[in-house]
C-alpha positions as MATLAB code, in Angstrom:
seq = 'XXXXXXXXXXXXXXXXXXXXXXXXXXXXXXXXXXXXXXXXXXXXXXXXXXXXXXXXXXXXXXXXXXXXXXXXXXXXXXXXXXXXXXXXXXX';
ca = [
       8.704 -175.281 -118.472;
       9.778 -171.895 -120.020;
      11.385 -173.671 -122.925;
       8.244 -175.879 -123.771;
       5.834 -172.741 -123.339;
       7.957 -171.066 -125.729;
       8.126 -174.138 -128.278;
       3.964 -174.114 -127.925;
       3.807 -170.689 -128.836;
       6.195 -170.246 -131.724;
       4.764 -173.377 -133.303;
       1.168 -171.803 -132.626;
       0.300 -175.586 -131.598;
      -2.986 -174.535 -130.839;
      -3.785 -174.519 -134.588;
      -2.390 -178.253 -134.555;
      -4.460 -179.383 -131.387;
      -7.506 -177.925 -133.132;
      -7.111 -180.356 -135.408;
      -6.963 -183.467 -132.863;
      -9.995 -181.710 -131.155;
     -12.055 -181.318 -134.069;
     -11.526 -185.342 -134.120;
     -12.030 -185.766 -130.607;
     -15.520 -184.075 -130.456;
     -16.516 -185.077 -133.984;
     -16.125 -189.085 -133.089;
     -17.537 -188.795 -129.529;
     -20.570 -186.732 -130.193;
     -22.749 -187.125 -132.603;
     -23.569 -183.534 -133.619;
     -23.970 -181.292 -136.693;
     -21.133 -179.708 -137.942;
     -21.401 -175.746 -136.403;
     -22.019 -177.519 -133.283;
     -18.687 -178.745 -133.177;
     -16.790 -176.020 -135.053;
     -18.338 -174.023 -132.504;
     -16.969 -176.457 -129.610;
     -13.617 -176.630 -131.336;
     -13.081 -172.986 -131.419;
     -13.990 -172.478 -127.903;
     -11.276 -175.196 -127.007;
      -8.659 -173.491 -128.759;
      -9.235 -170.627 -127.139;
      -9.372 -171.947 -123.947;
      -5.709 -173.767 -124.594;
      -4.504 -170.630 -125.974;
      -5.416 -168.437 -122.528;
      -3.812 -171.255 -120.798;
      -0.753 -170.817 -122.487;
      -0.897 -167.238 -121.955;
      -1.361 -167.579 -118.311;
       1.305 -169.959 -118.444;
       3.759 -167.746 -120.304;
       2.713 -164.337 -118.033;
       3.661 -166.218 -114.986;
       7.317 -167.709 -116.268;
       7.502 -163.980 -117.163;
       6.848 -162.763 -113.507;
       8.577 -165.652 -111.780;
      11.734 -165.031 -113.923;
      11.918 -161.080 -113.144;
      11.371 -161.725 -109.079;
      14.242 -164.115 -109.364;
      16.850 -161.463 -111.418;
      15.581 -158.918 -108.870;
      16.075 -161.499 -105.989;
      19.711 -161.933 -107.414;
      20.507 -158.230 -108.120;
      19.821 -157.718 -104.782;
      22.116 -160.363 -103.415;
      25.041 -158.990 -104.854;
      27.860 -157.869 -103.431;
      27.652 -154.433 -104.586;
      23.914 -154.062 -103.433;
      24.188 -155.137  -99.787;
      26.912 -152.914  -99.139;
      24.516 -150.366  -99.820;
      22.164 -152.298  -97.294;
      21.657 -150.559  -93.285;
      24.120 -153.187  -91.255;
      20.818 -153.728  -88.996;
      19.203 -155.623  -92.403;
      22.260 -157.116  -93.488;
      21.141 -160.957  -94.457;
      24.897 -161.959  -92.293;
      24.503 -159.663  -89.391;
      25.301 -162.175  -86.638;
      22.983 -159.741  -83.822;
      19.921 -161.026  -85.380;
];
């Protein structure tokens, strides 16, 4: 998922599925034309705070797991109170 939210953002594919949009609204309504640059635009940005929802949370879920797996090491629980140890066979 990281990989194609990447992809979508260097290739600003927003501006591309504006295009498709545009289409989209123009053949299914009948309107006048700022009536659907105006829906097109407020599409795009829709997609585009998607995308940076999308990306903010990859972001997030990718630092808990390197602090997840910093913690597991070796060097870092033996710094850990033996009461909290994840193999202290007590508990």
């Amino acid at each position: 998922m990281v990989a194609t939210i990447r992809c979508f953002k260097e290739r600003e594919i927003v501006r591309y599925a504006l295009l498709f949009l545009w289409e989209a609204i123009a053949k299914r309504k009948k309107v006048q034309f700022s009536e659907i640059l105006k829906l097109t635009v407020n599409g795009g940005k829709l997609m585009q705070k998607r995308l940076q929802d999308l990306w903010q949370k990859e972001k997030l879920t990718r630092y808990i797991a390197q602090l997840t797996e910093n913690a597991r090491t070796v060097q870092n629980l033996a710094r850990v109170d033996p009461r909290l140890h994840p193999c202290n066979p007590k508990q």
